[in-house]
C-alpha positions as CSV (number, residue, x, y, z in Angstrom):
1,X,-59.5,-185.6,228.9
2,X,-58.8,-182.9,226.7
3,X,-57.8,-183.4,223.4
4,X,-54.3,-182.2,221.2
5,X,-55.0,-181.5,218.0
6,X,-52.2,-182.2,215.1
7,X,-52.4,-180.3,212.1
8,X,-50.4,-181.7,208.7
9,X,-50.1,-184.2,206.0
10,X,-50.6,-188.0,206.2
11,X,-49.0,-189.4,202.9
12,X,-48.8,-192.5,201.2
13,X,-45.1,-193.8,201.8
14,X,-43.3,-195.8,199.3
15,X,-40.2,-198.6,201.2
16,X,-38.1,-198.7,198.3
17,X,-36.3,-202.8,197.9
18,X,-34.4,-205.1,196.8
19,X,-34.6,-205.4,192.7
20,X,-37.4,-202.8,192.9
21,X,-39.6,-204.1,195.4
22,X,-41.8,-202.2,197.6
23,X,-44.0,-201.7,200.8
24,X,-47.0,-199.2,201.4
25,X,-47.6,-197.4,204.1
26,X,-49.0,-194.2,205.7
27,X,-47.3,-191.9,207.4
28,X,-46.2,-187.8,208.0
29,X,-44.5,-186.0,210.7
30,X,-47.5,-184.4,212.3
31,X,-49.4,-187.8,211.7
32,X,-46.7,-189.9,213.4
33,X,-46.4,-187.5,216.4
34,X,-50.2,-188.0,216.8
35,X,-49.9,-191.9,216.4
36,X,-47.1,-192.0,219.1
37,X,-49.5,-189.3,221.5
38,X,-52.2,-191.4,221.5
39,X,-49.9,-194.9,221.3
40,X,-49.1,-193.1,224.9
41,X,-52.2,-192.0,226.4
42,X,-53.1,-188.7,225.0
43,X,-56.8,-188.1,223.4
44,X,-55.8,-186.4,220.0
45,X,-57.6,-185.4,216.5
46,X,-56.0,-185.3,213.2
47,X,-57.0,-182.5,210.6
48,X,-56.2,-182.3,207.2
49,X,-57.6,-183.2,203.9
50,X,-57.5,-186.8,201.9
51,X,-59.3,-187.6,199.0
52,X,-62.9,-188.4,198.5
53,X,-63.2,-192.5,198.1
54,X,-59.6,-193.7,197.0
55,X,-58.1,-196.5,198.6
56,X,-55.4,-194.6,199.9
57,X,-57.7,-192.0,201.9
58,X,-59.8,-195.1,203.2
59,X,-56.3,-196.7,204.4
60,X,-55.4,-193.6,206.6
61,X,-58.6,-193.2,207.9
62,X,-58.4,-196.5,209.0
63,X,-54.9,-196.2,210.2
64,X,-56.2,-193.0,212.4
65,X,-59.0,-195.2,213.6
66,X,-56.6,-197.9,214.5
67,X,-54.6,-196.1,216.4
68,X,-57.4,-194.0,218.4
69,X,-56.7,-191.1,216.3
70,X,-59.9,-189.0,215.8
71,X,-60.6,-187.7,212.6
72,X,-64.0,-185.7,212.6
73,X,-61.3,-182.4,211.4
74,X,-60.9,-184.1,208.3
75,X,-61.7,-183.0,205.4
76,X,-62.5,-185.1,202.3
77,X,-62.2,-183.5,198.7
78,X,-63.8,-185.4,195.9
79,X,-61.0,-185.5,193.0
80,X,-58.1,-185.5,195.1
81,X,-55.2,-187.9,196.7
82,X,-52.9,-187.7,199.3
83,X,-49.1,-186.8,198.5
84,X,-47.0,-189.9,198.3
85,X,-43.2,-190.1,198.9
86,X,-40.8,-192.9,198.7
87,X,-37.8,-193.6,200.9
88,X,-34.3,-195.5,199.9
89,X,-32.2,-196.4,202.5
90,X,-28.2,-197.1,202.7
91,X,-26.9,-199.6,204.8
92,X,-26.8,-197.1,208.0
93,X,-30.4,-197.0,207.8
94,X,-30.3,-193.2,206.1
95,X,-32.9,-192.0,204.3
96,X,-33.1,-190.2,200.9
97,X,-37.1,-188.9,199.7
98,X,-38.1,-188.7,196.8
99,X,-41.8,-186.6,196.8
100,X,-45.4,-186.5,194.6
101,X,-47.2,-184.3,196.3
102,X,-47.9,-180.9,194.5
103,X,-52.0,-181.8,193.7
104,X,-51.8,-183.4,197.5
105,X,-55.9,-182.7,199.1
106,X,-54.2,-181.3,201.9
107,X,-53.0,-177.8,199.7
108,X,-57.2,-176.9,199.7
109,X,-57.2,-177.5,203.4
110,X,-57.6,-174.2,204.9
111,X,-59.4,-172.8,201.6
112,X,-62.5,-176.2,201.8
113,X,-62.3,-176.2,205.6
114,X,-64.9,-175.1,208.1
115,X,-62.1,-172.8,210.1
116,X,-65.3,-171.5,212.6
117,X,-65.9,-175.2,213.6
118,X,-61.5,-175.7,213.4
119,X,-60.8,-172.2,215.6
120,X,-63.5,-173.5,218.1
121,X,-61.8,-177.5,218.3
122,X,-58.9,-175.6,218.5
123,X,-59.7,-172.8,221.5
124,X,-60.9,-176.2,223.0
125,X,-57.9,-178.3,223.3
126,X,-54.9,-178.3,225.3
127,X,-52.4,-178.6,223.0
128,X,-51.9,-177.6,218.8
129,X,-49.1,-179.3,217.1
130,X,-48.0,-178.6,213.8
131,X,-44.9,-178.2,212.2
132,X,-42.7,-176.5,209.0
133,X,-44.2,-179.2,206.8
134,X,-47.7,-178.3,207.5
135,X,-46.6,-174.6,207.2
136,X,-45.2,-175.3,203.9
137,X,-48.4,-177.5,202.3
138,X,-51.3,-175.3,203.2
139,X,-49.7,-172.2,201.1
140,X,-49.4,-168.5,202.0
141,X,-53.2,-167.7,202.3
142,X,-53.5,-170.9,204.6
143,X,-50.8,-169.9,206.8
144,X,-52.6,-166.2,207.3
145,X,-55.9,-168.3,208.3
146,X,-53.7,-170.6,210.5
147,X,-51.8,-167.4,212.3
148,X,-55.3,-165.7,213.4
149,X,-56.4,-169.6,215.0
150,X,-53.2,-169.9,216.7
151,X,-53.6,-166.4,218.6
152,X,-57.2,-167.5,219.2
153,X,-56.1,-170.5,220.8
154,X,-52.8,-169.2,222.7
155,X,-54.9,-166.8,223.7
156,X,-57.5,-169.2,225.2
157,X,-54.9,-171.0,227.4
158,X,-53.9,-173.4,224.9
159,X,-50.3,-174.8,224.4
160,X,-49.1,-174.4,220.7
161,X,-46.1,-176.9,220.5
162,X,-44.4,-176.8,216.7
163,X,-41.5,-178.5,215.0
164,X,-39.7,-176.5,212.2
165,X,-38.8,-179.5,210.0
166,X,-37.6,-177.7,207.5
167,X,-37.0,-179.5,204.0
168,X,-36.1,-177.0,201.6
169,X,-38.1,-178.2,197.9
170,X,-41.3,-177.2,199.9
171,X,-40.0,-173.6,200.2
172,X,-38.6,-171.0,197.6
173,X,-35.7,-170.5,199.6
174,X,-34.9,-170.4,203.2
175,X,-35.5,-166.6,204.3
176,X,-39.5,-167.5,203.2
177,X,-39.3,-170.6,205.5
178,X,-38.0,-169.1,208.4
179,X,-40.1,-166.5,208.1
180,X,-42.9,-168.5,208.2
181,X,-41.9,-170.3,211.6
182,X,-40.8,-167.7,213.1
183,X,-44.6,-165.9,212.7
184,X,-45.3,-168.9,215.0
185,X,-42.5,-169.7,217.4
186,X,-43.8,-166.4,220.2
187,X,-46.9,-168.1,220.1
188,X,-45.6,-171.4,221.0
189,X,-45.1,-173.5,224.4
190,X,-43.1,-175.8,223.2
191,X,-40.4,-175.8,220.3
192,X,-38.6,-178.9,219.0
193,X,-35.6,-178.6,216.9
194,X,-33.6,-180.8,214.7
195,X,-29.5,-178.9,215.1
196,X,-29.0,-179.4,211.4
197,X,-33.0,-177.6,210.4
198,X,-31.8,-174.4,212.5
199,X,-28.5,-173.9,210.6
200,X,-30.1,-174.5,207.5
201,X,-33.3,-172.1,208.2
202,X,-31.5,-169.3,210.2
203,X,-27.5,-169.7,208.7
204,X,-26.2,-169.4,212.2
205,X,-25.3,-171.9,214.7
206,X,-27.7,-174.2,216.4
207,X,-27.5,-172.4,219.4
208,X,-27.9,-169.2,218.9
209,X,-30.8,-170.2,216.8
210,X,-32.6,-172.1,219.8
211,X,-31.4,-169.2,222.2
212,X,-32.9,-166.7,219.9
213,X,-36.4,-168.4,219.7
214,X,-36.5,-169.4,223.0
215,X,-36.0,-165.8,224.2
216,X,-39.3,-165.1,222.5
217,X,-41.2,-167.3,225.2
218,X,-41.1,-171.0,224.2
219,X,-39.4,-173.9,225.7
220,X,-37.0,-174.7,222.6
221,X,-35.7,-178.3,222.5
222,X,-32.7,-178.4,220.5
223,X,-31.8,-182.3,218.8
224,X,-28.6,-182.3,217.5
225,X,-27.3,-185.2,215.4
226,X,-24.8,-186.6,217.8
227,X,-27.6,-187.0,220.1
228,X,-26.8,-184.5,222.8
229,X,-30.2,-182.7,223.0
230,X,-30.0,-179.1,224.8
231,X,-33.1,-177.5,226.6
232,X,-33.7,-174.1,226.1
233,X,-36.3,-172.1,228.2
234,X,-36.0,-168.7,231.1
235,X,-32.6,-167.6,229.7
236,X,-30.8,-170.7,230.9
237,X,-29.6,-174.0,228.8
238,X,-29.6,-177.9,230.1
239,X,-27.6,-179.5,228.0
240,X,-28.3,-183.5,228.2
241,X,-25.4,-185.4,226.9
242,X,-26.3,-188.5,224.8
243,X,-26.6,-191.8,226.1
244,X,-25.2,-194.9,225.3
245,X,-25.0,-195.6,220.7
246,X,-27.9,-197.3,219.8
247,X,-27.4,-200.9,218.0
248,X,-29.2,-202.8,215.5
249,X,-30.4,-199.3,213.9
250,X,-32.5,-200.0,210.6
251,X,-34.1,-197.1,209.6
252,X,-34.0,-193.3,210.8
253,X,-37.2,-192.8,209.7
254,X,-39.8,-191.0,212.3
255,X,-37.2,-190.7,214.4
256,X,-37.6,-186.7,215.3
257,X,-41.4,-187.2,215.0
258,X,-41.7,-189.8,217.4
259,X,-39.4,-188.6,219.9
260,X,-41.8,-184.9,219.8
261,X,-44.4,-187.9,220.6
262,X,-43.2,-188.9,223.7
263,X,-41.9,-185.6,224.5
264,X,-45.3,-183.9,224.4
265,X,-46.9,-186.6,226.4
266,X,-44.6,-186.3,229.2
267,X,-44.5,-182.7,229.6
268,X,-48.1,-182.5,229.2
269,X,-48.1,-185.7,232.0
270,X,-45.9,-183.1,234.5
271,X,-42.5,-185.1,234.1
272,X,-39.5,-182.0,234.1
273,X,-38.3,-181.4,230.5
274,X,-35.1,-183.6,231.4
275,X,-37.5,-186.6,232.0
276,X,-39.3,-185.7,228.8
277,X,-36.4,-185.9,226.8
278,X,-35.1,-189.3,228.4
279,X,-38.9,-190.7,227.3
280,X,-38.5,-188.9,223.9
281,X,-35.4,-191.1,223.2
282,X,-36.4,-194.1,224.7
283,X,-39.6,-193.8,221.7
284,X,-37.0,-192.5,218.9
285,X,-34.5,-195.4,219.7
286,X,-37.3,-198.0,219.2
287,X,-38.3,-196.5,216.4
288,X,-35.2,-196.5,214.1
289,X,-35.0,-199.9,215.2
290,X,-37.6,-200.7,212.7
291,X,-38.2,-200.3,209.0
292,X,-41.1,-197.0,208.4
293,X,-42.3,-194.0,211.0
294,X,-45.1,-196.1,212.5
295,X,-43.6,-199.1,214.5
296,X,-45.4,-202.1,215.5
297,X,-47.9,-200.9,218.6
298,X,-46.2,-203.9,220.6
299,X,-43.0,-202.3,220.1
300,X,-44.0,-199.1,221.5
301,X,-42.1,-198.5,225.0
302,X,-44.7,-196.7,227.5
303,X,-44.2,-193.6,228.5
């Protein structure tokens, strides 16, 4: 099988307690997507950089190699840690983040990296996910080496699939954000969302947004917070009205980046993009069902 390559930041994550207390673990929007791909079937590489021989690197290696996550595009920089972030949660299960990430290894990734043996992995595959997050971390010069690979691998037959994720401290303002997606979006097969990330990138409404990109040749899946998720692709919209309200909801956490998961393995499986969506939420509704972004694997509904 071929293989989908995720590129992004695995970070140490922080569940903030009662009185204090908290709970490691590892997770990152790209990283979860490629836990929840090959959770359902998929053959996938992660590539980023982690540090050289810190506990935290060793723990997400052997996270990846846990969950059948290859990791031979990963780069490991003597010196460096990952990023860490912590979560607090209300009692709706929202999140707020709080982030250490500016020395993260994964800032050195594209300057470090060997991008001849990258381009080639990535001409290679059959998909290349990313997202706004792993635009953001890998800096201006990185994003100019990324943009060149990309082509290469559209180019070669590849799909690109890419969620904006846009979180605003990573960016000096939104124009330089949605700048930077949108030098990837005609590139793309596959577009995923969030309603509230295209307002706050683009200043217009969700649907125009997601009408605009998807007129420059993606399949643009638009999530909007009450649920309803709207397919955008040809010039036409299927809008998919949302099922019944999920109970016993604990944490929202992953619940965007697992729902691309199950997405992408569908579409990639042949199931129409209405099937894709109704396995994307089955995922996403386990998920937020559980406390962090990486649910038990016996939890995991298949595909």
């Amino acid at each position: 099988m071929s293989r989908i390559i995720a590129l992004g930041e695995c970070m140490v994550e922080l569940s903030l307690g009662a009185e204090g207390a908290g709970r490691i673990a590892y997770a990152g929007d790209t990283f979860n997507t490629a836990v929840y791909l090959s959770r359902l079937g998929r053959a996938v590489t992660y590539a980023t950089a982690l540090g050289g021989d810190d506990p935290f690197s060793r723990a997400i290696l052997g996270l990846a190699d846990a969950e059948g996550v290859e990791t031979d595009l990963v780069l490991r920089l003597e010196g460096k840690l990952p990023g860490l972030y912590a979560i607090e949660r209300d009692e709706r299960g929202e999140r707020r983040f709080f982030y250490w990430r500016g020395e993260a290894a994964v800032r050195d990734y594209f300057q470090r990296a060997d991008l001849d043996a990258l381009g080639r992995a990535m001409r290679e595959a059959e998909m290349v996910f990313l997202s706004g997050i792993t635009l953001a971390v890998i800096g201006e010069a990185g994003r100019a080496a990324l943009g060149g690979l990309l082509k290469d691998a559209r180019d070669a037959g590849v799909a690109v699939a890419f969620d904006p994720n846009y979180r605003p401290r990573l960016w000096t303002d939104a124009a330089a954000a949605r700048a930077a997606a949108e030098a990837v979006i005609p590139l793309c097969a596959h577009v995923s969302v969030s309603g509230p990330d295209a307002v706050d990138l683009c200043g217009e409404r969700a649907e125009a947004v997601a009408a605009g990109w998807a007129a420059m040749g993606p399949e643009v899946v638009r999530r909007e917070e009450d649920r309803t998720v709207a397919i955008h692709a040809g010039g036409a919209v299927e809008v998919i009205p949302p099922g019944p309200a999920v109970d016993g909801v604990v944490d929202t956490t992953g619940a965007g980046d697992s729902f691309n998961g199950a997405y992408l393995a569908a579409r990639l499986a042949g199931r129409t993009p209405a099937e894709a969506v109704a396995a994307g939420r089955r995922l996403a509704e386990a998920v937020i069902r559980h406390t962090g972004a990486i649910i038990p694997r016996d939890a995991t509904p298949a595909l």
